[in-house]
N, CA, C and O atoms as a GROMACS GRO file, in nm:
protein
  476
    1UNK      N    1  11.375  12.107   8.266
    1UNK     CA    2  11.512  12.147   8.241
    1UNK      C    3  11.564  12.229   8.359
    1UNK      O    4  11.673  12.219   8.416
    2UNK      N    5  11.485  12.294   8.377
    2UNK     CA    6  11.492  12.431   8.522
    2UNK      C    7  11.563  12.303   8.646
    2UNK      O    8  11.674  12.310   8.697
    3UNK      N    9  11.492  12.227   8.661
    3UNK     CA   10  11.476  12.145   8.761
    3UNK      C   11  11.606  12.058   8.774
    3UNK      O   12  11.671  12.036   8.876
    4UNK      N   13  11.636  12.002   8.609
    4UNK     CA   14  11.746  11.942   8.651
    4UNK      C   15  11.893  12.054   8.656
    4UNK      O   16  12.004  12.012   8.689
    5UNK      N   17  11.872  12.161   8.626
    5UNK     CA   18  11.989  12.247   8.655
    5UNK      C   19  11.995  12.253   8.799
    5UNK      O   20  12.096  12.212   8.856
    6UNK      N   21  11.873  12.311   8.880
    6UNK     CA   22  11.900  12.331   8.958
    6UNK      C   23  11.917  12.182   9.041
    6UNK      O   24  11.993  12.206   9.135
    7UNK      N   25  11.879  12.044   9.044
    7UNK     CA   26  11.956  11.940   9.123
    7UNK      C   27  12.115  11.948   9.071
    7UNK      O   28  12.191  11.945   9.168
    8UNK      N   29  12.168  11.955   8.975
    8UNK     CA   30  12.303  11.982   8.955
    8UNK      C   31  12.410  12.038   9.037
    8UNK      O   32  12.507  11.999   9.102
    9UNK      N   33  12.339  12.168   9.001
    9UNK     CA   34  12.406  12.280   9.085
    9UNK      C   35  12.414  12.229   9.261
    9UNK      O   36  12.519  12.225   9.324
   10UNK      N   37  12.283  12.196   9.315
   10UNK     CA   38  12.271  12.162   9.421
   10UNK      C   39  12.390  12.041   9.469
   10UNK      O   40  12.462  12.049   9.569
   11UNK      N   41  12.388  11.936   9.374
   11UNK     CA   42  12.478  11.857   9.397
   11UNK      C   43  12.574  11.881   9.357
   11UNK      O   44  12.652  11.859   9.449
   12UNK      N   45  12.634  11.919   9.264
   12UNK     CA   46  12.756  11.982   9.258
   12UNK      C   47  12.868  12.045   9.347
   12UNK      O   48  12.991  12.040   9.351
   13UNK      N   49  12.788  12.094   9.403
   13UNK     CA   50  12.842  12.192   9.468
   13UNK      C   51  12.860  12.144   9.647
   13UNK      O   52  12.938  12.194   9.728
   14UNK      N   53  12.769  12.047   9.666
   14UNK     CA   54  12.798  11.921   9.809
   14UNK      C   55  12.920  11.808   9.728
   14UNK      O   56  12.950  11.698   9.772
   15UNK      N   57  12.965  11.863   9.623
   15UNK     CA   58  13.092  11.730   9.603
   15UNK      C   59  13.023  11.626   9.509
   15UNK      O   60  13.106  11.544   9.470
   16UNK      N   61  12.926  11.609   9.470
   16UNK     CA   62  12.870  11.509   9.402
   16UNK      C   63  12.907  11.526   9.215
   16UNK      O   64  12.901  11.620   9.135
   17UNK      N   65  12.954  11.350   9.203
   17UNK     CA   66  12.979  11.399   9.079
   17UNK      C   67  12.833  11.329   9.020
   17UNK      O   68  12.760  11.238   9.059
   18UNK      N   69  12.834  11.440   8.886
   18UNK     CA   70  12.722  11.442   8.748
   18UNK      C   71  12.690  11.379   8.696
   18UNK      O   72  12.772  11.288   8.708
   19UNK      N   73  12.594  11.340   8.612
   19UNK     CA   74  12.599  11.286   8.482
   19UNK      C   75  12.449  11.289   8.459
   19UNK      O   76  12.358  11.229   8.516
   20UNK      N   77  12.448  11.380   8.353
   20UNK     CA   78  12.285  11.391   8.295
   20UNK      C   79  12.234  11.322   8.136
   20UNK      O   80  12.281  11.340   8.024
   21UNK      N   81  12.138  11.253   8.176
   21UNK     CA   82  12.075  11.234   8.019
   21UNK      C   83  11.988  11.300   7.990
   21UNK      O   84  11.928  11.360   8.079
   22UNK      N   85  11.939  11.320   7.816
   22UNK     CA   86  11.841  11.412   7.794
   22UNK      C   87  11.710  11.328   7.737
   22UNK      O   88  11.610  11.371   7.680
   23UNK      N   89  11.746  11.190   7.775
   23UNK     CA   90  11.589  11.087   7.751
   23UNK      C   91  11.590  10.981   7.816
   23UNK      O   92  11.705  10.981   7.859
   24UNK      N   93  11.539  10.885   7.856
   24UNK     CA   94  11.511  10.790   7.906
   24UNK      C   95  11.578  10.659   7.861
   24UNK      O   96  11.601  10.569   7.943
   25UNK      N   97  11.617  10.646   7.691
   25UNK     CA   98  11.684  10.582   7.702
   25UNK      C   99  11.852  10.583   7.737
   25UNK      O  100  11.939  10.505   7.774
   26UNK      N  101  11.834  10.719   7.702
   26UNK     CA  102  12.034  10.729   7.756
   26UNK      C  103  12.049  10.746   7.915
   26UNK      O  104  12.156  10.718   7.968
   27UNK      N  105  11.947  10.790   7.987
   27UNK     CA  106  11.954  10.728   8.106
   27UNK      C  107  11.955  10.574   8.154
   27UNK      O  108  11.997  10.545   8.265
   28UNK      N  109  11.918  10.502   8.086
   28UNK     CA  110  11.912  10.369   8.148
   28UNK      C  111  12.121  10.337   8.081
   28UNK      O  112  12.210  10.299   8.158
   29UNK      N  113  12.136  10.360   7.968
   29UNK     CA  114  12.276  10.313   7.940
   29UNK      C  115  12.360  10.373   7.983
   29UNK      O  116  12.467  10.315   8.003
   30UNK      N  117  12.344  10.525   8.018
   30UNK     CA  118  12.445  10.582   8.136
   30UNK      C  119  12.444  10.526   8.253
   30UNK      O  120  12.557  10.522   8.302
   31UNK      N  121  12.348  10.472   8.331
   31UNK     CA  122  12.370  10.427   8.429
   31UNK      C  123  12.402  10.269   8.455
   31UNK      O  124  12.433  10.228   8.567
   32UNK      N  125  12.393  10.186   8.342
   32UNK     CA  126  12.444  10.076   8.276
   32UNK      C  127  12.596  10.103   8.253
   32UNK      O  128  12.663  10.008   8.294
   33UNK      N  129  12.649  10.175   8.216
   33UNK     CA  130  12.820  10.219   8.250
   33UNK      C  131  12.823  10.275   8.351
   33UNK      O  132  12.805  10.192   8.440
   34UNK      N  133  12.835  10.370   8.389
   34UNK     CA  134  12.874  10.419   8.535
   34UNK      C  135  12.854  10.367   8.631
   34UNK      O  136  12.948  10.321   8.695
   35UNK      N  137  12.708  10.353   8.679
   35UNK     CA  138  12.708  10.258   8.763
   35UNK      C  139  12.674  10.370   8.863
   35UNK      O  140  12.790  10.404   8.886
   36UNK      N  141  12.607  10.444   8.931
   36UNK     CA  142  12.621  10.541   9.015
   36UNK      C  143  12.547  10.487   9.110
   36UNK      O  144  12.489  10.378   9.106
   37UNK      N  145  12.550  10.585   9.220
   37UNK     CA  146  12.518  10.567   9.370
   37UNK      C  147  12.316  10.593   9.385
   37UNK      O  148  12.228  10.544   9.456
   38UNK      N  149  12.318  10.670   9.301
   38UNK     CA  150  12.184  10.725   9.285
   38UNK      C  151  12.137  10.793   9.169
   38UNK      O  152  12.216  10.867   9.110
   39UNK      N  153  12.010  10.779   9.125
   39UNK     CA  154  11.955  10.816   8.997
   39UNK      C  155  11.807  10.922   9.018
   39UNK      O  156  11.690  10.888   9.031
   40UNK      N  157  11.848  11.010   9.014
   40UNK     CA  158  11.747  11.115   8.989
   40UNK      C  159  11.632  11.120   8.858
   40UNK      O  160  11.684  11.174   8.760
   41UNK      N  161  11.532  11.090   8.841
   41UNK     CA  162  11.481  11.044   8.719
   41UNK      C  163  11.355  11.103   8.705
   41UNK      O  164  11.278  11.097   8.801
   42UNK      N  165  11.313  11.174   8.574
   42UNK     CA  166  11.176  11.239   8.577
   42UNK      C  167  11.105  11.146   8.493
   42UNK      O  168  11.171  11.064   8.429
   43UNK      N  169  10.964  11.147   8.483
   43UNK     CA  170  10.895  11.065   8.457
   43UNK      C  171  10.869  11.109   8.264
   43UNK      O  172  10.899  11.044   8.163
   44UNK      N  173  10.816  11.221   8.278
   44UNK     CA  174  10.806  11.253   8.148
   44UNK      C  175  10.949  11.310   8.044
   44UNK      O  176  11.009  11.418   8.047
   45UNK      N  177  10.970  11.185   7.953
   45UNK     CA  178  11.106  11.205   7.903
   45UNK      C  179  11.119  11.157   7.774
   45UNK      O  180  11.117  11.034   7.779
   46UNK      N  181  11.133  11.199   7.656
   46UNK     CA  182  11.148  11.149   7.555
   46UNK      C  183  11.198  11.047   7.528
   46UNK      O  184  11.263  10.995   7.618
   47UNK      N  185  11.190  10.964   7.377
   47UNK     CA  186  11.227  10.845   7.352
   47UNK      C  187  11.195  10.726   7.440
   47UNK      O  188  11.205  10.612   7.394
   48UNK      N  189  11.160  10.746   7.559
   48UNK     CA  190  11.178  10.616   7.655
   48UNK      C  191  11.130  10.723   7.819
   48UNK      O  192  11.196  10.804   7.885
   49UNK      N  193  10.974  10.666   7.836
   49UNK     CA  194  10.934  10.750   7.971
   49UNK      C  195  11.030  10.710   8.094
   49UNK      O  196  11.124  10.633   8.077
   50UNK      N  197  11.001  10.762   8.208
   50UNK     CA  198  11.090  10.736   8.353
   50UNK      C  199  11.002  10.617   8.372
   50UNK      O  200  11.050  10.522   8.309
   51UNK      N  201  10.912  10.590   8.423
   51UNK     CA  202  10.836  10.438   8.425
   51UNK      C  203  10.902  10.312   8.360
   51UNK      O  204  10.925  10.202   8.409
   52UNK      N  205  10.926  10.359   8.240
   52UNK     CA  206  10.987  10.246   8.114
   52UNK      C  207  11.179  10.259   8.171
   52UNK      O  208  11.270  10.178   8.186
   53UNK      N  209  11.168  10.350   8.181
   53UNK     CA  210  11.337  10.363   8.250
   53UNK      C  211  11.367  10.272   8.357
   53UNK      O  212  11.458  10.189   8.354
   54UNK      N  213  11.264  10.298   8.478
   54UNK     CA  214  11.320  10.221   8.600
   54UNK      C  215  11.271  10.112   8.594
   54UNK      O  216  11.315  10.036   8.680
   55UNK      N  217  11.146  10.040   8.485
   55UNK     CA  218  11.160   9.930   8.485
   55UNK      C  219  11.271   9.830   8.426
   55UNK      O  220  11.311   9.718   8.459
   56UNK      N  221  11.309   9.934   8.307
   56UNK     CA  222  11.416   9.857   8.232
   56UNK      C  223  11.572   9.836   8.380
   56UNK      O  224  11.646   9.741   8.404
   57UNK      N  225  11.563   9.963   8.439
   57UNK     CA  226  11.675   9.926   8.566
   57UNK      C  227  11.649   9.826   8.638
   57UNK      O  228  11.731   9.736   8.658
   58UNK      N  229  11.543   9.828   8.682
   58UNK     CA  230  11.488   9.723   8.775
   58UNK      C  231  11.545   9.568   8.737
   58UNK      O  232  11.598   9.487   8.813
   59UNK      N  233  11.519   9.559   8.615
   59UNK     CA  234  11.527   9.426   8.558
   59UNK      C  235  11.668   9.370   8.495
   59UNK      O  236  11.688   9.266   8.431
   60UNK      N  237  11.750   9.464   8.531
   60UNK     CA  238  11.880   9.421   8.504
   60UNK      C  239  11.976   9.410   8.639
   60UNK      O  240  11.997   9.504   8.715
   61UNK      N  241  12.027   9.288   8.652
   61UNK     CA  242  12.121   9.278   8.778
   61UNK      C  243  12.242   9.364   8.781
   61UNK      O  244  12.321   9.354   8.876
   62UNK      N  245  12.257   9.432   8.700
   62UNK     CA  246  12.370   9.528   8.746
   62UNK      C  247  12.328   9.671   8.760
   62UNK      O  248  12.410   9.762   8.772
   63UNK      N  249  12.206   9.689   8.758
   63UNK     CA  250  12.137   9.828   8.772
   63UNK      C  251  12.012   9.805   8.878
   63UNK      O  252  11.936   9.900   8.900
   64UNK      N  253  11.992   9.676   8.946
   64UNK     CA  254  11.888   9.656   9.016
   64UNK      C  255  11.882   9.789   9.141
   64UNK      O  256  11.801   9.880   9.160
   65UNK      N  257  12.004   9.751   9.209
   65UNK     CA  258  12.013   9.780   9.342
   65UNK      C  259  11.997   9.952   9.392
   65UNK      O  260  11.944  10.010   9.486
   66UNK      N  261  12.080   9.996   9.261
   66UNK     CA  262  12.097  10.192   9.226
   66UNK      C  263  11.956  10.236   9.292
   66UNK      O  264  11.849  10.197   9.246
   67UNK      N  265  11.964  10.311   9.392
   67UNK     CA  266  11.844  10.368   9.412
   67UNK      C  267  11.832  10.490   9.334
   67UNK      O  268  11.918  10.572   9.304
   68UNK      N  269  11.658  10.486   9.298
   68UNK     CA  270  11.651  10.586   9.205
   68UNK      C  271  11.487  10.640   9.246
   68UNK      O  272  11.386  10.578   9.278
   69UNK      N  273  11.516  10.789   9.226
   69UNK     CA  274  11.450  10.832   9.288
   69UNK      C  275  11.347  11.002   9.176
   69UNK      O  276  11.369  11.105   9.113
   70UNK      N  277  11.272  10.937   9.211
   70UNK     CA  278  11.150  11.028   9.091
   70UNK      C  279  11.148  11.173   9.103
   70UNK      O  280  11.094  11.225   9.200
   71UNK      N  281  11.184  11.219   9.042
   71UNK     CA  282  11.110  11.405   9.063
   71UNK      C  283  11.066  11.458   8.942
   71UNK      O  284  11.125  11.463   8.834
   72UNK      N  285  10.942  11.500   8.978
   72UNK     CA  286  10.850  11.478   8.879
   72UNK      C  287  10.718  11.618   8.893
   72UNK      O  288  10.658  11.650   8.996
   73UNK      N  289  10.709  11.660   8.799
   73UNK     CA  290  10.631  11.728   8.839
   73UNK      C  291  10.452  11.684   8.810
   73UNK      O  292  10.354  11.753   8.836
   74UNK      N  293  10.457  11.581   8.763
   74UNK     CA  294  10.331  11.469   8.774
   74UNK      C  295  10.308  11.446   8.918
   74UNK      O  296  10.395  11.386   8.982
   75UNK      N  297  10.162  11.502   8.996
   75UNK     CA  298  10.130  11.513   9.119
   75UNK      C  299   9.972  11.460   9.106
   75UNK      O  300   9.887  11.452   9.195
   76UNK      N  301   9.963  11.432   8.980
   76UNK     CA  302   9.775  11.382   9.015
   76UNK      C  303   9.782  11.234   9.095
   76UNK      O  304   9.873  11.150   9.102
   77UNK      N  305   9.661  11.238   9.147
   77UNK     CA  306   9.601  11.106   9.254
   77UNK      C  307   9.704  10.969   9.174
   77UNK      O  308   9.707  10.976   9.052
   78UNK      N  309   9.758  10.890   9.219
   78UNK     CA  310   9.792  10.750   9.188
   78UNK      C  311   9.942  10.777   9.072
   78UNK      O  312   9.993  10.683   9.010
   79UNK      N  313   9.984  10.897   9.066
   79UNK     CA  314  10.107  10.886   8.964
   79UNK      C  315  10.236  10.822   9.101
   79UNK      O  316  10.319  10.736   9.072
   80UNK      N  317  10.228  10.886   9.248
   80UNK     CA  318  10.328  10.828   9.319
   80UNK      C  319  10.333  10.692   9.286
   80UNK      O  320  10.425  10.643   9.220
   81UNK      N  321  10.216  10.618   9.340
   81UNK     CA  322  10.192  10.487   9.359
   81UNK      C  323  10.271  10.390   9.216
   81UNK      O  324  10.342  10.290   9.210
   82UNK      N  325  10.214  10.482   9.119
   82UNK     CA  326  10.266  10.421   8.974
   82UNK      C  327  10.432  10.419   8.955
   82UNK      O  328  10.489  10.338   8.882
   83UNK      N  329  10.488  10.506   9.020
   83UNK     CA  330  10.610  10.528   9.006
   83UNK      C  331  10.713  10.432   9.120
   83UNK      O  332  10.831  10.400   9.107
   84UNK      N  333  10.630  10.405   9.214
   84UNK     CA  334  10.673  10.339   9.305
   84UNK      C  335  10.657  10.157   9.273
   84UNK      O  336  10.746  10.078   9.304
   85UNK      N  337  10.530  10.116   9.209
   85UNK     CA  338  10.516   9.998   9.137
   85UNK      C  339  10.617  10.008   8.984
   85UNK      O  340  10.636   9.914   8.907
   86UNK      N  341  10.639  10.065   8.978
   86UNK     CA  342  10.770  10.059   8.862
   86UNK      C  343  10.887   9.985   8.920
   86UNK      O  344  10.952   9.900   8.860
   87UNK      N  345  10.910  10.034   9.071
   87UNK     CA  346  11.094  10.012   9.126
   87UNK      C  347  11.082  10.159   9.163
   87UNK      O  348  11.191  10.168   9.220
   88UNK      N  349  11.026  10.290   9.172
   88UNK     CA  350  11.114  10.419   9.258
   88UNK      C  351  11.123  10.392   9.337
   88UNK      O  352  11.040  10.313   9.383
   89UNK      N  353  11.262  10.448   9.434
   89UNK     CA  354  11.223  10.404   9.570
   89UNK      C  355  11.180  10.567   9.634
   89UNK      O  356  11.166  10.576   9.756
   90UNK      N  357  11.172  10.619   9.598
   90UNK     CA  358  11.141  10.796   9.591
   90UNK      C  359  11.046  10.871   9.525
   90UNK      O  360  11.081  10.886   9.408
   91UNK      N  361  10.945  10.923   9.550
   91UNK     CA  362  10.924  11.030   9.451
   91UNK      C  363  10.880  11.130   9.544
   91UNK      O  364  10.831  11.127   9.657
   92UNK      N  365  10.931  11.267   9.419
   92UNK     CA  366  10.952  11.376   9.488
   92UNK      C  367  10.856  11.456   9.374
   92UNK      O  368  10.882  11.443   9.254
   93UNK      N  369  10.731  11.549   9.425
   93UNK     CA  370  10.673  11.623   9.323
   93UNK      C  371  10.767  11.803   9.332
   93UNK      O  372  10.819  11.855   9.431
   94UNK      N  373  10.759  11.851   9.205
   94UNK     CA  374  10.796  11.957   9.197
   94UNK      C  375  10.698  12.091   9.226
   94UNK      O  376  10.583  12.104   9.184
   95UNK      N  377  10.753  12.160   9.285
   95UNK     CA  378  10.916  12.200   9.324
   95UNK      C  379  10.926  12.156   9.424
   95UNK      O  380  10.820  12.134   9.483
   96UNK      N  381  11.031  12.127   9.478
   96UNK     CA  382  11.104  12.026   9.533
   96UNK      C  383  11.181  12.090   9.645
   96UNK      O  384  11.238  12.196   9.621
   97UNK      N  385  11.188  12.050   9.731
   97UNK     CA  386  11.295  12.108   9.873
   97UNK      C  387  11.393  12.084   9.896
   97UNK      O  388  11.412  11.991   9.974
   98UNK      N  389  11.479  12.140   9.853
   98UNK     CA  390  11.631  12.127   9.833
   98UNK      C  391  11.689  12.059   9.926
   98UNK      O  392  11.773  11.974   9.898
   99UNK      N  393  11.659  12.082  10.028
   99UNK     CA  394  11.748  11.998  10.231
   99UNK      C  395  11.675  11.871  10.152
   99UNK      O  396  11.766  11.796  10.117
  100UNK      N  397  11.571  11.828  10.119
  100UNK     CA  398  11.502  11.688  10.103
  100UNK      C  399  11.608  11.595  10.024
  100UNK      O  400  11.666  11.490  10.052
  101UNK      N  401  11.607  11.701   9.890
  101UNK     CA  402  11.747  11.607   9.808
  101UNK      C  403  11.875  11.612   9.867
  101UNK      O  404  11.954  11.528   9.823
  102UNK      N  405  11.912  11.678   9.944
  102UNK     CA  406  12.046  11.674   9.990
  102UNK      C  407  12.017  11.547  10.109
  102UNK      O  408  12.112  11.473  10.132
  103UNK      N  409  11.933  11.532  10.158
  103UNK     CA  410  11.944  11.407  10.284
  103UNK      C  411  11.903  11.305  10.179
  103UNK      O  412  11.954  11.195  10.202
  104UNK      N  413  11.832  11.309  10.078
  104UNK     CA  414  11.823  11.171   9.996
  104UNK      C  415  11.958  11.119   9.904
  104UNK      O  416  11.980  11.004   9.867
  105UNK      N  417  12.038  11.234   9.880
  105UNK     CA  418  12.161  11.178   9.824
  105UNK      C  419  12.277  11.154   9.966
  105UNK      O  420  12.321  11.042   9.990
  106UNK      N  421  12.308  11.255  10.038
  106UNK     CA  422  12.348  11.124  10.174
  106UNK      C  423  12.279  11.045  10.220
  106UNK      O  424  12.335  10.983  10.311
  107UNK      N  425  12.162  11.009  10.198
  107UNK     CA  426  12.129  10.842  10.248
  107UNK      C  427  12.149  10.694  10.163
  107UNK      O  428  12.150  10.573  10.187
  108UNK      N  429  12.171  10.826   9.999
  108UNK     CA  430  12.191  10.692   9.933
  108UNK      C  431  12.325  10.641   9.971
  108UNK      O  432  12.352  10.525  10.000
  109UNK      N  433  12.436  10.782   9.965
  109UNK     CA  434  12.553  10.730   9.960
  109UNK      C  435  12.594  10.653  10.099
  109UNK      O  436  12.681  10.566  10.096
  110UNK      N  437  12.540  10.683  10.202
  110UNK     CA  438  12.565  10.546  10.338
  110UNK      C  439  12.462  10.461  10.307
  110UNK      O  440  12.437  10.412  10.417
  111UNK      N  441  12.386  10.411  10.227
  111UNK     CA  442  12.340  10.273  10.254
  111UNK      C  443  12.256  10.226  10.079
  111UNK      O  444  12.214  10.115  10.049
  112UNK      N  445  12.255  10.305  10.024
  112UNK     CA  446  12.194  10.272   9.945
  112UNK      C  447  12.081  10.264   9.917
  112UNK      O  448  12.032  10.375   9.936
  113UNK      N  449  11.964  10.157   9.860
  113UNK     CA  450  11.808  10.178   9.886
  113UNK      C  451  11.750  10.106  10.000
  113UNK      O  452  11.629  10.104  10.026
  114UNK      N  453  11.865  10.031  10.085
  114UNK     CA  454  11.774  10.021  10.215
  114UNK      C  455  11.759  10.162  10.266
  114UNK      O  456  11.641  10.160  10.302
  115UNK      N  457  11.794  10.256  10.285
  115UNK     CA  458  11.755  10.374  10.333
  115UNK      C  459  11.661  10.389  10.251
  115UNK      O  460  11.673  10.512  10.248
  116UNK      N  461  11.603  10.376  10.203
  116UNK     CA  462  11.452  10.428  10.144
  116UNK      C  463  11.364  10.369  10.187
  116UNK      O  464  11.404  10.253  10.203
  117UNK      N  465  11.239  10.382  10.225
  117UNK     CA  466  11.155  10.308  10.275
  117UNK      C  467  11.061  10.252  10.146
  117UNK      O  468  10.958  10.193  10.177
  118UNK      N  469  11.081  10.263  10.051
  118UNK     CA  470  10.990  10.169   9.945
  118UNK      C  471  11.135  10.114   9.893
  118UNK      O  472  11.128  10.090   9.773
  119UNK      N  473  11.227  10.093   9.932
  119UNK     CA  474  11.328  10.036   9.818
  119UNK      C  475  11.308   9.871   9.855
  119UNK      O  476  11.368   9.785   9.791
   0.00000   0.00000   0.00000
């Protein structure tokens, strides 16, 4: 919770507009309407994990492309890898370096997930 206040605030406040879910599945249908530039997504999440999230994105053509990007405070051996064989094109373990998310949300917004190097 800490975590996603503080990406908020962080983006917020560079001009970025919001939109938070509080599970996995209302993340996948918020971003199924909106449609955003980039998806910040934690792994451990009620109703519907981040894994089960970005696969369900992955697999829909109007949510394929959204780069989305993990922060997570899951850091044991092989959780990146897992998150990255889902569709992340990101993961970020917590706590997290603020300049890091601010150059990962301007890279989404000039190019999208070719700027990622797993996208």
């Amino acid at each position: 919770m800490l975590s996603r206040e503080l990406l908020k605030d962080i983006l917020t406040y560079d001009g970025y507009e919001i939109l938070e879910a509080e599970d996995g599945e209302t993340a996948v249908e918020k971003t199924r309407l909106h449609k955003p530039g980039l998806v910040f997504m934690d792994i451990q999440m009620p109703v519907m994990d981040g894994y089960a999230a970005i696969r369900n994105l992955r697999s829909d053509p109007v949510t394929k492309e959204i780069p989305i990007v993990v922060v997570t405070s899951f850091a044991m051996k092989g959780d990146r890898d897992k998150a990255l064989a889902a569709g992340a094109d990101e993961y970020i373990s917590k706590p997290f370096d603020t300049r890091y998310i601010r150059k990962i949300a301007a890279d989404a917004v000039r190019g999208g997930r070719k700027n990622f190097s797993h996208g």
